[in-house]
N, C-alpha and C positions, 0 to 999 in steps of 0.2 A: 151311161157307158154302153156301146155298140153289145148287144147282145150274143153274135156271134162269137165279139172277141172274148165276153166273159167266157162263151163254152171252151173258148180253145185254152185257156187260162187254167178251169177245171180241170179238162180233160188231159192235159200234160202234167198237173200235178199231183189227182190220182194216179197214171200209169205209172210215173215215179214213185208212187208210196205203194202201189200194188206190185212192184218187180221183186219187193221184200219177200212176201210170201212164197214165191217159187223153189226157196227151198225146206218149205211147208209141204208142198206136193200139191196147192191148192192154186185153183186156175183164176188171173183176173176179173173181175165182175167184168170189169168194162173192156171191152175190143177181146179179142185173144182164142177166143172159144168159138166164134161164129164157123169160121174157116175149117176147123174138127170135127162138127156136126157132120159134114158131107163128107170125107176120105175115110177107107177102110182104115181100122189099126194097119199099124207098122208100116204103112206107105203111104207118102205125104202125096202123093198124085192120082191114085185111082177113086174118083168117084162112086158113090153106094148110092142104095137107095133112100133117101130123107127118110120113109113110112120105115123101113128094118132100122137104120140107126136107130129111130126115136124108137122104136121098140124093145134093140137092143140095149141104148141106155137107162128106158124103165125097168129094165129085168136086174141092171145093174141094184137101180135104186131099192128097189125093190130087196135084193139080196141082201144089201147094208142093211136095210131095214128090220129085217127077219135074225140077222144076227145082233143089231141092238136090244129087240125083242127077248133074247137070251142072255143079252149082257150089256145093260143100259152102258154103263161106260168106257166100253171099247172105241180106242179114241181111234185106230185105224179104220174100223168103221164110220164112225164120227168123219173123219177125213176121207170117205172115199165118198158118203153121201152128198157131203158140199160141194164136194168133186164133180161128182153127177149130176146131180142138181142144177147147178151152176150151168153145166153143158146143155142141160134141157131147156134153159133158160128159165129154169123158176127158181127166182128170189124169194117168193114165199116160203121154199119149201127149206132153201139154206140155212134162216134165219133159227129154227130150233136145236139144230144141229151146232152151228155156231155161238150160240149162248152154251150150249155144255161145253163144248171146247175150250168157250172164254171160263166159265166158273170152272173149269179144271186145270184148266193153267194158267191160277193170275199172275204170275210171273210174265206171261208171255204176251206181249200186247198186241204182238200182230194177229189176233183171236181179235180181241178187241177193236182194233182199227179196220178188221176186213169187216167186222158186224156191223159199227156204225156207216162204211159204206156202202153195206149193205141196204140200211135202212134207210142212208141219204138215195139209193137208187127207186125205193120203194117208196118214197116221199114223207118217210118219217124225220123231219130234219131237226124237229125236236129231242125226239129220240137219238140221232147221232148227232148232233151237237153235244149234247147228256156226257154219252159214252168218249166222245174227245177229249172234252174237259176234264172227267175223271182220270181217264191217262195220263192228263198235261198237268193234274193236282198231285197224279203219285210223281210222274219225272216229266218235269219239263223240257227235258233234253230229248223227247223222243219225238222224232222229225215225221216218221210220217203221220203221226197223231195231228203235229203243227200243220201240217202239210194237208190234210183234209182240211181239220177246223179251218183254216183258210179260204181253202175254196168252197168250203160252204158257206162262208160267210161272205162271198163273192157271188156266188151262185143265187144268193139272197139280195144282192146288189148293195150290198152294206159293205163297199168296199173300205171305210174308214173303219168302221170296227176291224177289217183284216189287220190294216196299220196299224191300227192300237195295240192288238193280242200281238205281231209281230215288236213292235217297238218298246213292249212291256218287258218282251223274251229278252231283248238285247239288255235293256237296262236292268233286267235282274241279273243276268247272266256277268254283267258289270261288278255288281256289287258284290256278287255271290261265285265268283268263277271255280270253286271248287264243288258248286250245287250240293252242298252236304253229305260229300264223300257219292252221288249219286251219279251217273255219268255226264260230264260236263257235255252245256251248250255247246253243238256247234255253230258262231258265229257267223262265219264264212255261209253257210248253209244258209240259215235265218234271214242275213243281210241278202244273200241273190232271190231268195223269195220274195221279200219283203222289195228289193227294188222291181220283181216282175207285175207286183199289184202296183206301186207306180204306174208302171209303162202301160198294165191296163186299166187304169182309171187318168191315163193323159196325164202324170203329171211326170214331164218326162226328164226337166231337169233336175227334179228329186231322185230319177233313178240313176241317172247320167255321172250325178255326185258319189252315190251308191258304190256303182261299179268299180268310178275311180280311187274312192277308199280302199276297196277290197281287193283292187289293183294292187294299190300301194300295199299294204297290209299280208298280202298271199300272194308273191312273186313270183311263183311258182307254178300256180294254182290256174290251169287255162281256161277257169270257168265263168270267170267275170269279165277274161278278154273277149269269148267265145259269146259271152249276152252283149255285152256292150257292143260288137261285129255286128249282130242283129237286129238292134235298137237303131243303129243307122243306119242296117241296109233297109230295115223298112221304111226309114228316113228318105230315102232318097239319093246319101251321101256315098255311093259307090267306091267313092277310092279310098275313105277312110277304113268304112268297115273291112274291103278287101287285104287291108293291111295287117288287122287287125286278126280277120280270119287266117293268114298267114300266120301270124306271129301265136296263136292260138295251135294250130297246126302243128307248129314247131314243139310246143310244149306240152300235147296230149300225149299220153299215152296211147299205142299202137290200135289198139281197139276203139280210140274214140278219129281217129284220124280221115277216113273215109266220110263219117259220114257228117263229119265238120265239111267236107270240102264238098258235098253234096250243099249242105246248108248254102254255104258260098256260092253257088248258081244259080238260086230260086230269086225270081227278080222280084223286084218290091211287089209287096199287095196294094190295092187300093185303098185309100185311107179309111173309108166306109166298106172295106171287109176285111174280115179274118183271111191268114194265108190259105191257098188249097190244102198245102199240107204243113200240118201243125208241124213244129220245133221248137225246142225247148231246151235251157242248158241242164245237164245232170244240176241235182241239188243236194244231193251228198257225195262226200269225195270218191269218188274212183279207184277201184281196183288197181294194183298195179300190174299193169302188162307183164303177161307172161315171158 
């Protein structure tokens, strides 16, 4: 499998399982934070100085630090360290802060899923495979846990075990659709992942079937129009996909509208590269517009 295409595979499926967290107050590992290193607070355009930011975000650290010091379990502190950290760019330093955050709220698994991608960013991939699994033993319904373990197991070029742990989800979630009063699989969900590892491991009539299932199945639902659009614009097949991005268009909600019709002019890539710019369909349902 073309190496670039796995990163672009990862990388859109964590940004999806990291937008969770935002209203945690805690910033994506990956992308999101490079660009607030350099502007002053509260104005998204003046430039500062790198040497005072990074000094002013250690004073930060620093300050969480000294209030843990008097009250190990202050989970606002807890969360502003991660916070910080994160912005300095050291993963070492998030990872102890984030194990108390996870043992203090196991209830809450997005503690959980930001630590194991924590750990998959620090090259622990043992270690966050571990911690995936553990979330996908307590509920298997919870997607962005699937949603990592995936692309780690992509990221590992073991794109056939991704199929399996995906295709196992479906068929338990078959047998079992009330998940033991826990919250139910989303199908829909699972199946547009599960045909996106398809499409990156070439096997593209198997995603092609995918889609059209979950066509039929969520009529509604403009997420498997909106992949299938881009399966064959990177095909080549311009006036299908075009129709398809129309007819996807038609049925997003107002917020996703724009930047469907962005998607819709990016001309194929070369077959032997990843696009310039990654896109991705949402992989869990959508907001409804305001």
């Amino acid at each position: 499998m073309n190496r670039q295409r796995n990163r672009w595979l990862i990388g859109t499926v964590l940004i999806l399982a990291l937008a969770a967290f935002l209203s945690l107050s805690l910033l994506p590992i990956l992308g999101g934070n490079a660009g607030r290193q350099g502007r002053a607070p509260g104005n998204g355009s003046t430039p500062v100085d790198p040497a005072s930011r990074q000094g002013e975000l250690e004073a930060q650290a620093r300050g969480y630090e000294l209030v843990l010091e008097r009250e190990p379990d202050n989970q606002t502190a807890l969360k502003g360290l991660v916070e910080t950290r994160i912005q300095l760019g050291d993963l070492q330093g998030v990872v102890p802060a984030l194990e108390k955050l996870a043992a203090q709220n196991p209830t809450v698994s997005d503690y959980q899923v930001l630590l194991a991608q924590t750990k998959q960013q620090l090259g622990d991939l043992d270690g966050a495979a571990d911690l995936y699994r553990q979330i996908l033993d307590q509920n298997p319904a919870d997607m962005n846990a699937l949603q990592g373990l995936t692309a780690l197991l992509v990221q590992q070029q073991r794109p056939q075990a991704a199929i399996g742990l995906l295709q196992e989800t479906l068929a338990n979630a078959a047998k079992n659709p009330d998940n033991g009063n826990i919250a139910k699989v989303d199908t829909l969900s699972v199946q547009l992942l599960l045909a996106q590892v398809y499409v990156e491991s070439d096997q593209i009539d198997k995603a092609m079937a995918l889609y059209d299932q979950a066509i039929a199945s969520a009529p509604q639902d403009f997420r498997p129009v909106l992949a299938k659009a881009l399966v064959l614009q990177q095909r080549g097949d311009q006036a299908a996909a075009q129709a398809l991005f129309d007819q996807a268009t038609a049925m997003a909600p107002a917020q996703f509208k724009d930047q469907i019709s962005q998607m819709a002019k990016q001309p194929p890539a070369p077959t032997n590269a990843a696009p310039d710019t990654p896109t991705s369909v949402p992989s869990e349902p959508p907001s409804p517009a305001n």
